[in-house]
C-alpha positions as CSV (number, residue, x, y, z in Angstrom):
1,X,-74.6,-10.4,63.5
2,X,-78.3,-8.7,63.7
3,X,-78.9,-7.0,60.0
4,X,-80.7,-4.1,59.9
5,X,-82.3,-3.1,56.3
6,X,-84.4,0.0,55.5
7,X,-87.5,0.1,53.8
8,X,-89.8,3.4,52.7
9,X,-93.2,3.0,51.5
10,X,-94.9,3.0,48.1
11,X,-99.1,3.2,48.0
12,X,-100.9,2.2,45.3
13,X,-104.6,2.7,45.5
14,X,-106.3,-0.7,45.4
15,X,-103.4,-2.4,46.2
16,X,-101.1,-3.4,49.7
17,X,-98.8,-0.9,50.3
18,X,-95.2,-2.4,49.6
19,X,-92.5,-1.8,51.3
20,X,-89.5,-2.6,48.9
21,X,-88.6,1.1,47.3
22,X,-85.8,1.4,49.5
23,X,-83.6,-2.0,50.8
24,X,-80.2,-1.5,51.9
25,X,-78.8,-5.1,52.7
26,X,-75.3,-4.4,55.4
27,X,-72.9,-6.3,54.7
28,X,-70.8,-4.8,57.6
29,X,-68.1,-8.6,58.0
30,X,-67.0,-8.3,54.7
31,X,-66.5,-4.3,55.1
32,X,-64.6,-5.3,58.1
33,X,-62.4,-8.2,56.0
34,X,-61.3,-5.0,53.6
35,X,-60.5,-2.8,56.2
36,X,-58.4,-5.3,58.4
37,X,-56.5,-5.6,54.8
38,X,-55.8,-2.2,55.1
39,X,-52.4,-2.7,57.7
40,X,-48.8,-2.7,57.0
41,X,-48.3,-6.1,57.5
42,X,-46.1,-7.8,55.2
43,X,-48.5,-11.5,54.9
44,X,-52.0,-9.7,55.9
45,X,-51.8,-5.9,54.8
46,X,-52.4,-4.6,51.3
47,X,-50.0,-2.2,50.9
48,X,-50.0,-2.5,47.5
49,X,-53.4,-2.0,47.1
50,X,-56.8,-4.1,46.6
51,X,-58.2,-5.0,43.2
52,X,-62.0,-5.6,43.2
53,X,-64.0,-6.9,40.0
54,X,-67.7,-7.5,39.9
55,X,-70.4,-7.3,37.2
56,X,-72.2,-3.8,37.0
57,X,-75.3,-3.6,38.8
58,X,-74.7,-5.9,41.6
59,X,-74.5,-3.7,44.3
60,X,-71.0,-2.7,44.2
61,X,-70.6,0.9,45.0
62,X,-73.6,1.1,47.5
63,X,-72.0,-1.1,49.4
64,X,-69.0,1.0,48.9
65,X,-70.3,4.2,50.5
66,X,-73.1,2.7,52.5
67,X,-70.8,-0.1,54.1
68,X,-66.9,0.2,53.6
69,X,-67.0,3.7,54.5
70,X,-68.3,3.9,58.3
71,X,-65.9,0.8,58.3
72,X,-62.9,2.5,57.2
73,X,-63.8,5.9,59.6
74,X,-64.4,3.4,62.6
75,X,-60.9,2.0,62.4
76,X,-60.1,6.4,62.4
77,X,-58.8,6.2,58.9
78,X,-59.9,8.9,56.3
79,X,-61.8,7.7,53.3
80,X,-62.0,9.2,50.0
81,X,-64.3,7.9,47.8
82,X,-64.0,8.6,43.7
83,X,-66.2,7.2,40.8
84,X,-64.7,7.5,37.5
85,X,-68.0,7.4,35.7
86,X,-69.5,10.2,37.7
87,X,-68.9,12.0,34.0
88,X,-67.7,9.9,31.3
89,X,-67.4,13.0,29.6
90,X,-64.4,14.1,31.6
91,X,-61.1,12.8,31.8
92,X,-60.3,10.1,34.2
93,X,-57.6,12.3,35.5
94,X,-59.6,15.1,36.6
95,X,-61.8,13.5,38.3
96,X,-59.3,12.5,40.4
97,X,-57.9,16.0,41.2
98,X,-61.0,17.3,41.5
99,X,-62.0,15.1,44.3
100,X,-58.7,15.0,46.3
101,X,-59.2,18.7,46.0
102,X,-62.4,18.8,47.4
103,X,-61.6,16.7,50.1
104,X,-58.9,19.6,51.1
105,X,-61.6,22.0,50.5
106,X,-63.7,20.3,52.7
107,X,-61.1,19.8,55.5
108,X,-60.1,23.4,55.1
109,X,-64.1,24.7,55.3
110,X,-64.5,22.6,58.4
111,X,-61.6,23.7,60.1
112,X,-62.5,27.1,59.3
113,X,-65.9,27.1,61.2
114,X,-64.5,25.1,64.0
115,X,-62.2,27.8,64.4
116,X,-64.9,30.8,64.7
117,X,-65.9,29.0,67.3
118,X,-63.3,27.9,69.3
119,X,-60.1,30.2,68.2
120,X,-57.8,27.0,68.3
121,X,-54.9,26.7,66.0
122,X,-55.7,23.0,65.8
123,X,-59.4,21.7,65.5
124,X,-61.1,18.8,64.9
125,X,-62.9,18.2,61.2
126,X,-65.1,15.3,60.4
127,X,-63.8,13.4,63.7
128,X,-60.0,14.2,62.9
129,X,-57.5,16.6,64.0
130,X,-56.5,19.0,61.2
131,X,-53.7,21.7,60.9
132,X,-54.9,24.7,59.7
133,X,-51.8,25.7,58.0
134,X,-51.9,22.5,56.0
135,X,-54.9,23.2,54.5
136,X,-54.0,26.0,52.1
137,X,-55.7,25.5,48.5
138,X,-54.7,22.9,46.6
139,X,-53.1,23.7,43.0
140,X,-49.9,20.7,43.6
141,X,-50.1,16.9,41.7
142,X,-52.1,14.3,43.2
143,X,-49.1,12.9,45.5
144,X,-48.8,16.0,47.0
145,X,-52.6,16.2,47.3
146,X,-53.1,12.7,49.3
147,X,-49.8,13.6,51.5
148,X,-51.7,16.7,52.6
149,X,-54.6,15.0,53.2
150,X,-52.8,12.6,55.2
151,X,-50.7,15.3,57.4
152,X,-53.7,17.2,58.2
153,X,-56.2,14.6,58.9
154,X,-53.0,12.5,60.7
155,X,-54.6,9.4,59.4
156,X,-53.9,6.8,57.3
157,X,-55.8,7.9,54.1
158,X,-57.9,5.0,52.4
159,X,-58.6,6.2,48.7
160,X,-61.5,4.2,47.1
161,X,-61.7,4.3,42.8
162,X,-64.9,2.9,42.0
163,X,-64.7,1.9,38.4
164,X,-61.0,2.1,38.1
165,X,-60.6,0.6,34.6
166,X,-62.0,4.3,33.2
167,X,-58.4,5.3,33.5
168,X,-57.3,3.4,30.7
169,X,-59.6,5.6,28.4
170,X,-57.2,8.1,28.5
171,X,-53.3,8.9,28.5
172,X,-54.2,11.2,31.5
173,X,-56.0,8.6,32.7
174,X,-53.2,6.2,33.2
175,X,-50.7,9.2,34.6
176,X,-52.9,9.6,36.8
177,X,-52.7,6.0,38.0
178,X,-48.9,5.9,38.2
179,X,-49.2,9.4,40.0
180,X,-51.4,7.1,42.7
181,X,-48.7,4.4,42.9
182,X,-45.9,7.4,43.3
183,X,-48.2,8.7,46.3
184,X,-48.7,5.2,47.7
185,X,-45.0,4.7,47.6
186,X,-44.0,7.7,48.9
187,X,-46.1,7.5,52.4
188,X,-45.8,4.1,53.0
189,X,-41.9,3.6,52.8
190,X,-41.5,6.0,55.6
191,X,-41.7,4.8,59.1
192,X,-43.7,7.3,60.5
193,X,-46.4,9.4,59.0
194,X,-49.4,8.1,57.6
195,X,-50.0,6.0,55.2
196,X,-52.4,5.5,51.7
197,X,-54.3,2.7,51.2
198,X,-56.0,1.9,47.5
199,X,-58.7,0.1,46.7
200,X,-59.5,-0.2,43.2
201,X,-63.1,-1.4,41.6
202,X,-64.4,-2.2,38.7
203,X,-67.1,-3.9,36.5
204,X,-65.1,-5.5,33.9
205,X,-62.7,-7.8,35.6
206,X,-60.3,-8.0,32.3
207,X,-60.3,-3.9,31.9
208,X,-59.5,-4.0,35.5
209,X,-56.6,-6.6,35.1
210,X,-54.9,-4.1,32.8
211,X,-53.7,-2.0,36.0
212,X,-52.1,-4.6,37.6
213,X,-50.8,-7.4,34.9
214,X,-49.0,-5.7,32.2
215,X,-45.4,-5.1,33.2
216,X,-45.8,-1.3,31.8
217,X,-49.3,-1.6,34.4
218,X,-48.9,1.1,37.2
219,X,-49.9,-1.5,40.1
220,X,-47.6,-4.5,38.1
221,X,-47.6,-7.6,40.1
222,X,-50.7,-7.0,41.7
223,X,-54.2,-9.3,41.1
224,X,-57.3,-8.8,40.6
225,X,-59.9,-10.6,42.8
226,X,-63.7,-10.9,42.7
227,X,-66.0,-8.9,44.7
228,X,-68.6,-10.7,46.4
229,X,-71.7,-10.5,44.9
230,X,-74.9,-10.8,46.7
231,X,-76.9,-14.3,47.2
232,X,-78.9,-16.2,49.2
233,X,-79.0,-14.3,52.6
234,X,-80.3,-11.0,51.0
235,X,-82.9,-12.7,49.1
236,X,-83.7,-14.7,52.2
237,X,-83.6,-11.7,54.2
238,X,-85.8,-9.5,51.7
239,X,-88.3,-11.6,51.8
240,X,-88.7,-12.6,55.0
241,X,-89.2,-8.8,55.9
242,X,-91.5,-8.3,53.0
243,X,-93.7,-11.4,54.5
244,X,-93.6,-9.8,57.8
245,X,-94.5,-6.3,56.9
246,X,-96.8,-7.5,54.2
247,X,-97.8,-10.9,54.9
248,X,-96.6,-11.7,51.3
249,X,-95.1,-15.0,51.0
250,X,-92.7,-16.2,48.5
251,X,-90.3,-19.1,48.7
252,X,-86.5,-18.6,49.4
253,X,-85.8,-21.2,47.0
254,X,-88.0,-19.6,44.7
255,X,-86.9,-16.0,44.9
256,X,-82.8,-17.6,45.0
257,X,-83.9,-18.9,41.5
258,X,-85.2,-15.2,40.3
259,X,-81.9,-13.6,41.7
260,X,-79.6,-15.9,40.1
261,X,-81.8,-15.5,36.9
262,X,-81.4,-11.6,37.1
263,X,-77.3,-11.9,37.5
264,X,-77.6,-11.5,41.3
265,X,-78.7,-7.5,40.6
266,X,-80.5,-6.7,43.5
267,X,-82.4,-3.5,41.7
268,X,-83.4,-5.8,38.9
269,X,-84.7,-8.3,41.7
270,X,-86.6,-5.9,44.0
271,X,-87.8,-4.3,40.9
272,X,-89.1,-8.0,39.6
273,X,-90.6,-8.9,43.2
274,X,-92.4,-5.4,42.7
275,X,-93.9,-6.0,39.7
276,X,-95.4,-9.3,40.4
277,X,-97.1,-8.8,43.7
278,X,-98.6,-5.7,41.9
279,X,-100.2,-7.5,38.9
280,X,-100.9,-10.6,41.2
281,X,-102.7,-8.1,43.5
282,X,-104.6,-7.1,40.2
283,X,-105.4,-10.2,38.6
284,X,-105.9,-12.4,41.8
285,X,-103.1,-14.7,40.4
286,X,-100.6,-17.1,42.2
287,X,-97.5,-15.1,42.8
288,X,-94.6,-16.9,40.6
289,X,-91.7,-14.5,40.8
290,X,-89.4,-17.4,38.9
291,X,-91.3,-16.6,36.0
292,X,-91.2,-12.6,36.7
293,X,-87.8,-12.8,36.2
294,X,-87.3,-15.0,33.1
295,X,-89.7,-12.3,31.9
296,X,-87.3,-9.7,32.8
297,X,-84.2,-11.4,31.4
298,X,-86.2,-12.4,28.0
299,X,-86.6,-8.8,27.9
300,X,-83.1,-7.2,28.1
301,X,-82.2,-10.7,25.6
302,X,-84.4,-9.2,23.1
303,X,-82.9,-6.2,23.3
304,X,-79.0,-7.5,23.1
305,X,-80.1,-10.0,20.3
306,X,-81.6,-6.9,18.1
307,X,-78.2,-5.6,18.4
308,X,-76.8,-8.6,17.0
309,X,-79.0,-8.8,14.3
310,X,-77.8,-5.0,13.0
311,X,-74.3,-7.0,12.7
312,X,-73.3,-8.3,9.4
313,X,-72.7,-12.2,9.3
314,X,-68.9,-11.9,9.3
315,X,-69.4,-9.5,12.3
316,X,-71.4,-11.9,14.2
317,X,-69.8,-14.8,13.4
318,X,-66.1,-13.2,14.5
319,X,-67.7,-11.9,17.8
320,X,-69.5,-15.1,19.1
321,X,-66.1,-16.7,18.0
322,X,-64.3,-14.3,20.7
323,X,-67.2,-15.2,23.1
324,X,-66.3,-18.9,22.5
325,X,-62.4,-18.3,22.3
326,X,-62.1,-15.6,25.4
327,X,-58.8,-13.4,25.6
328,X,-56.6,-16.1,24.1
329,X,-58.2,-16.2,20.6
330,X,-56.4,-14.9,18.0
331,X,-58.5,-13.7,15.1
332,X,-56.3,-13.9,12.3
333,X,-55.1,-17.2,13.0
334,X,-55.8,-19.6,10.1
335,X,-58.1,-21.7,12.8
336,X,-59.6,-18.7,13.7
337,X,-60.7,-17.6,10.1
338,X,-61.8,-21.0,9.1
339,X,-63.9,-20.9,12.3
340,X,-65.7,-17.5,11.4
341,X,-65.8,-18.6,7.9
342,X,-68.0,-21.6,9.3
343,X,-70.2,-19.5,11.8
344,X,-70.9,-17.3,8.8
345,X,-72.0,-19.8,6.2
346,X,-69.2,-18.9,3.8
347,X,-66.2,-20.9,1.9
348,X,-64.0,-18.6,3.6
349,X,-63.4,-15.2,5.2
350,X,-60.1,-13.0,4.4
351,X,-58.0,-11.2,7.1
352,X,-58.7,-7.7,6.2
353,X,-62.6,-8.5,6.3
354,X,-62.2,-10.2,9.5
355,X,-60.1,-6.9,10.1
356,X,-62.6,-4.4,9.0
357,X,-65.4,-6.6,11.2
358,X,-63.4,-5.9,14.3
359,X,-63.0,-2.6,13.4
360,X,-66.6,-2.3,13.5
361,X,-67.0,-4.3,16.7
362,X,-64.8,-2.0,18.7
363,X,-66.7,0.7,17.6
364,X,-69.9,-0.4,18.6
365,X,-68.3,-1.2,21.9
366,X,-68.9,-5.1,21.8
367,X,-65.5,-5.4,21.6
368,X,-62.5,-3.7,23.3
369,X,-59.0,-4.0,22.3
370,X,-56.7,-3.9,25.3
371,X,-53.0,-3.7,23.3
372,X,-51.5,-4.9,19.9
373,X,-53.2,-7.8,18.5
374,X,-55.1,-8.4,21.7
375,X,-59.2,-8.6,21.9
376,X,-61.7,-9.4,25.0
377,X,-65.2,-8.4,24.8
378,X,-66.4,-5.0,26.3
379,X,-70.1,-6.2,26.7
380,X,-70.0,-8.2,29.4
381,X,-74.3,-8.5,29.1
382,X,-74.4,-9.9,25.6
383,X,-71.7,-12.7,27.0
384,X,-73.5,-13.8,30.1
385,X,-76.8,-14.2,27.4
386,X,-74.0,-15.9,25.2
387,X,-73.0,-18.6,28.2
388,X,-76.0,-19.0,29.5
389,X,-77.6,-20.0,26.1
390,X,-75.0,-22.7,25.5
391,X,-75.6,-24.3,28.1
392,X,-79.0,-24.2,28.6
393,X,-78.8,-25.9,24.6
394,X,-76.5,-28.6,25.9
């Protein structure tokens, strides 16, 4: 399938112009994969829902709204798009209302204009046909909300939550959750009618898993499954553009290396590719973007390793021991004090300071705990440096 990527220009005087600001990389046959999910089919559909997980930065949400949602309106369903950490400052839950409201809103405003100028009872609004008299305001719960949405569009509804595991921040948060499962329920056991369709994403796959594995989770018995993240066809395509627009060359084994340095972030990578043909252009050096990005990721490891130095030993020794031990470890197990005691360089560590140093890990957000006795670690960053230093020391 032809790709088409978009590309706006930067000048900088005594330099090539670049053209690299702006890249959007379709990916329109896995949009297409999601959406044929989206089907009542007891071995292909997803009624239950879709669980995405992938690391931050990785191009998760642009493809979202840049890619999933023309593919979700050209099989005539009605998207609805929600990010949890538009404000972090505002409960999970709210956001959520707030957006199924403005999506009536929006219905409503478009029907109302349609109808000044065609006085029909029933227009069409944002390529759908919509009742005017079900688009009253909005004050019901969010079931109610999504089955208005769905009578007045008369589509199934496919409602997209982009960094889903912000619910559990909250007890709101989580109602709000089981109020989507009650609305999913509710319009897909009937026969006719449409139906909703979730799709949950996030960035931290074990925060996300807490939706679906727990047998108190709202979406119990679902799984969680890993997004795709970008790889060698972007960089080869990004590159092969730049070289044609530019006449700036780069090897495609050399700029795969760079983007599987950088975590396969393609804002990190285009912002690396940047920066090296601008200071080769300046100091008439051989472009070596492999180096760019160890650069890059030295960088943002000096900044994660100051952190760990502000740690006290026992702190640091108890949270590389969770890095090593992942969600199993138990950390006031006998092994697992003897094991801190050791990282630490002392004779041995007692539960209530290996207590107090978790304490102090969850609140500097290195460490989340997801229930009673349970621990996984919240920056995901500081354990890809972690990994990726043990086994480069191997």
């Amino acid at each position: 399938m032809e790709r088409y990527c978009v590309f706006y220009t930067i000048i900088v005087y005594a330099i090539p112009e670049i053209y690299l600001d702006v890249f959007h990389y379709p990916r329109p046959d896995l949009a297409a994969s999601i959406v044929k999910q989206m089907t009542p089919d007891p071995i292909f559909g997803a009624l239950s829902g879709l669980h995405l997980a992938a690391p931050r930065r990785t191009g998760k949400t642009t493809f979202l709204r840049r890619d999933l949602v023309p593919a979700v309106l050209e099989a005539d369903k009605f998207p609805i798009v929600v990010d949890l950490w538009e404000d972090r400052s505002r409960d999970p839950s709210d956001i959520l209302r707030r957006r199924i409201g403005q999506a009536i809103d929006d219905l409503k405003g478009s029907a109302e204009k349609a109808l000044d100028r065609s006085r029909l009872r029933r227009i069409s609004a944002l390529g759908f046909s919509v009742a005017l008299a079900d688009l009253e305001p909005f004050s019901g719960t969010i079931p109610e909300g999504l089955e208005r949405i769905g009578a007045g569009v008369g589509r199934d509804v496919v409602l997209v939550v982009d960094e889903a595991q912000q619910a559990l921040v909250s007890e709101g948060g989580m109602d709000a959750m089981f109020a989507l499962k009650a609305a999913r329920d509710a319009m897909n056991l009937g026969e006719d009618g449409p139906r909703l369709f979730l799709i949950m994403t996030g960035s931290h796959r074990s925060k996300l898993a807490e939706l679906v594995l727990s047998a108190r989770a709202p979406f119990y018995g679902g799984s969680v499954q890993d997004f795709p993240v970008l790889g060698e066809s972007f960089v080869r395509t990004l590159l092969e553009q730049l070289a044609t627009a530019q006449n700036v060359s780069i090897p495609i084994d050399e700029g795969v290396a760079a983007f599987e340095i950088l975590m396969h972030r393609p804002e990190a990578f285009m912002q690396a590719v940047r920066d090296e043909i601008f200071e080769a252009a300046l100091s008439g050096e051989k472009l070596n973007l492999r180096r760019r990005a160890e650069a890059v990721r030295a960088a943002s490891w000096g900044s994660l390793e100051a952190e760990l130095d502000s740690l006290s030993r026992v702190q640091r020794a108890l949270f590389e021991a969770l890095m090593d031990g992942g969600e199993g470890f138990s950390p006031f197990s006998k092994p697992a004090l003897e094991d801190v005691a050791r990282r630490a360089g002392a004779k041995s560590v007692s539960k209530s300071a290996v207590q107090q140093a978790m304490k102090t890990l969850v609140e500097k957000e290195l460490v989340w705990q997801p229930g009673a006795g349970r621990y996984a670690v919240d920056n995901q960053d500081m354990l890809d440096m972690h990994r990726r230093k043990k086994s480069q020391d191997r």
